[in-house]
RODOZA-518336 format. One record per residue (C-alpha): x, y, z; residue in one letter. Coordinates in nm, 3 decimals, decimal comma, padded with zeros to 5 digits, always signed. Last residue first. Layout:
N
(site (X; Y; Z); a) ...
This chain:
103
(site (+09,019; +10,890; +11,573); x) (site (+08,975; +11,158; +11,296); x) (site (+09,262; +11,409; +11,433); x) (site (+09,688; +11,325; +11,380); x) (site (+09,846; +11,619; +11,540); x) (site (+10,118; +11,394; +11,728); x) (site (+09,911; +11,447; +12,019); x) (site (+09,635; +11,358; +11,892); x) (site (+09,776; +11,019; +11,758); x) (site (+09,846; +10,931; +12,130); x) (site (+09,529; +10,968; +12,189); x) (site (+09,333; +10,756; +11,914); x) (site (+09,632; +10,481; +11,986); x) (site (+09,429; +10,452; +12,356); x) (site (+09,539; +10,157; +12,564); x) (site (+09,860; +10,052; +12,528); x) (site (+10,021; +10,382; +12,415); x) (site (+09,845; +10,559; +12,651); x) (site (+09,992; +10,381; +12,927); x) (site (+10,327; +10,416; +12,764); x) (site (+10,289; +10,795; +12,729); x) (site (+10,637; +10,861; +12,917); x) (site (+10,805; +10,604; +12,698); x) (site (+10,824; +10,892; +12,400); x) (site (+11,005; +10,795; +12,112); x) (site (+10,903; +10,392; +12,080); x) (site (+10,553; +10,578; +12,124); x) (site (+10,566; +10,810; +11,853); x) (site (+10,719; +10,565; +11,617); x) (site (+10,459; +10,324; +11,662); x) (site (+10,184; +10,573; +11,657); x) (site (+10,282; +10,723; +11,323); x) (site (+10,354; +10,376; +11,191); x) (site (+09,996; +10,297; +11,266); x) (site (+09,874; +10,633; +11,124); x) (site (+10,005; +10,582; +10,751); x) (site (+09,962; +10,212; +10,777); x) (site (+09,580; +10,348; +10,828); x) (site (+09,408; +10,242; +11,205); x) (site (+09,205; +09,964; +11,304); x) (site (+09,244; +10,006; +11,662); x) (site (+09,399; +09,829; +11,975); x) (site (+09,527; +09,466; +11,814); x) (site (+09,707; +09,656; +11,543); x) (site (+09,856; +09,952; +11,740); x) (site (+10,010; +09,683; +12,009); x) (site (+10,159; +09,526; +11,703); x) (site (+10,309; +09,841; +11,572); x) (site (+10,419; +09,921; +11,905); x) (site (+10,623; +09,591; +11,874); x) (site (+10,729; +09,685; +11,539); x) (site (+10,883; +10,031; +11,689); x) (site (+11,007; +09,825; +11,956); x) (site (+11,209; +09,598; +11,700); x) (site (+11,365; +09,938; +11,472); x) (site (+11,152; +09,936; +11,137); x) (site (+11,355; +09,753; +10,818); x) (site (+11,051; +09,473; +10,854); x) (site (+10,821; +09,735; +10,750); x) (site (+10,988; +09,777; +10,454); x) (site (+10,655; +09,744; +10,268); x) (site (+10,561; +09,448; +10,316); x) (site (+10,888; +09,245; +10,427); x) (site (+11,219; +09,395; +10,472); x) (site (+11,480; +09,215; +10,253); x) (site (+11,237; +08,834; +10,203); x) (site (+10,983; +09,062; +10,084); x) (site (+11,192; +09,236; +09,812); x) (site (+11,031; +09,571; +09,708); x) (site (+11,358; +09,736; +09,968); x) (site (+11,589; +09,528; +09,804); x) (site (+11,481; +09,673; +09,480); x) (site (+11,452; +09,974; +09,511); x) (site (+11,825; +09,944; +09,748); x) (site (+11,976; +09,778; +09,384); x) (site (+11,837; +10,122; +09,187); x) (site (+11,537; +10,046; +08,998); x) (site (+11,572; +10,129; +08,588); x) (site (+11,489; +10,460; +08,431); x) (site (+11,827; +10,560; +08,506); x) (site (+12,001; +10,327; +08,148); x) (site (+11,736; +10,515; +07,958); x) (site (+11,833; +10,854; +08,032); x) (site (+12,180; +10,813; +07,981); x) (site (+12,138; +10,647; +07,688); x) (site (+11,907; +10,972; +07,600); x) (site (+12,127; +11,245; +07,711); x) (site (+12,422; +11,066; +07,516); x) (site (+12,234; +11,086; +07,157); x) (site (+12,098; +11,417; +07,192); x) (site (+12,452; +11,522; +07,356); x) (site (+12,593; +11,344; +06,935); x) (site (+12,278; +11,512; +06,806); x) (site (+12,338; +11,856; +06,866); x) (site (+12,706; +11,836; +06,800); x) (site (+12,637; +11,727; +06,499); x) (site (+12,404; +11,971; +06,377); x) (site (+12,635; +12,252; +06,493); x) (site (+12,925; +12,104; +06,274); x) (site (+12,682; +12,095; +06,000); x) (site (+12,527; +12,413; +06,070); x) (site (+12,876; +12,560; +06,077); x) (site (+12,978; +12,419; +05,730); x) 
């Protein structure tokens, strides 16, 4: 009688684990806002902070740099005013500094 009792109660969390398991393999609501184009645009990229987008446009029309790097850049010089001038002419510099080599 225990292996029965034992059997059951091994298939009845068997059972639960795997609705459970099934009902998380679907996107959360901010996956999908984030995916949504009209939400954030490409990538989320429309979730960044406005000067961080307008360094990314700076970074864009100065160097053809990864979306990896460019965002590094952006953020680095929305952060840090002080390198302005290298900010708006030399993204190779300012990604240097942020340890970034290969520019």
């Amino acid at each position: 009688m225990s292996r029965i009792v034992a059997a059951t109660v091994v298939l009845t969390l068997l059972s639960g684990s795997a609705s459970s398991a099934v009902a998380d393999d679907g996107p959360t609501q901010r996956q999908i806002n984030q995916r949504d184009p009209d939400f954030c645009g490409a990538a989320g990229a429309g979730c960044d902070p406005a000067e961080v987008q307008r360094w990314k446009a700076v970074g864009n029309r100065l160097a053809d740099l990864s979306s990896a790097d460019l965002s590094q850049y952006a953020y680095g010089c929305a952060k840090h005013p002080d390198w302005r001038q290298d900010c708006e002419t030399n993204p190779a510099a300012i990604l240097k500094r942020l340890g970034i080599e290969g520019y």
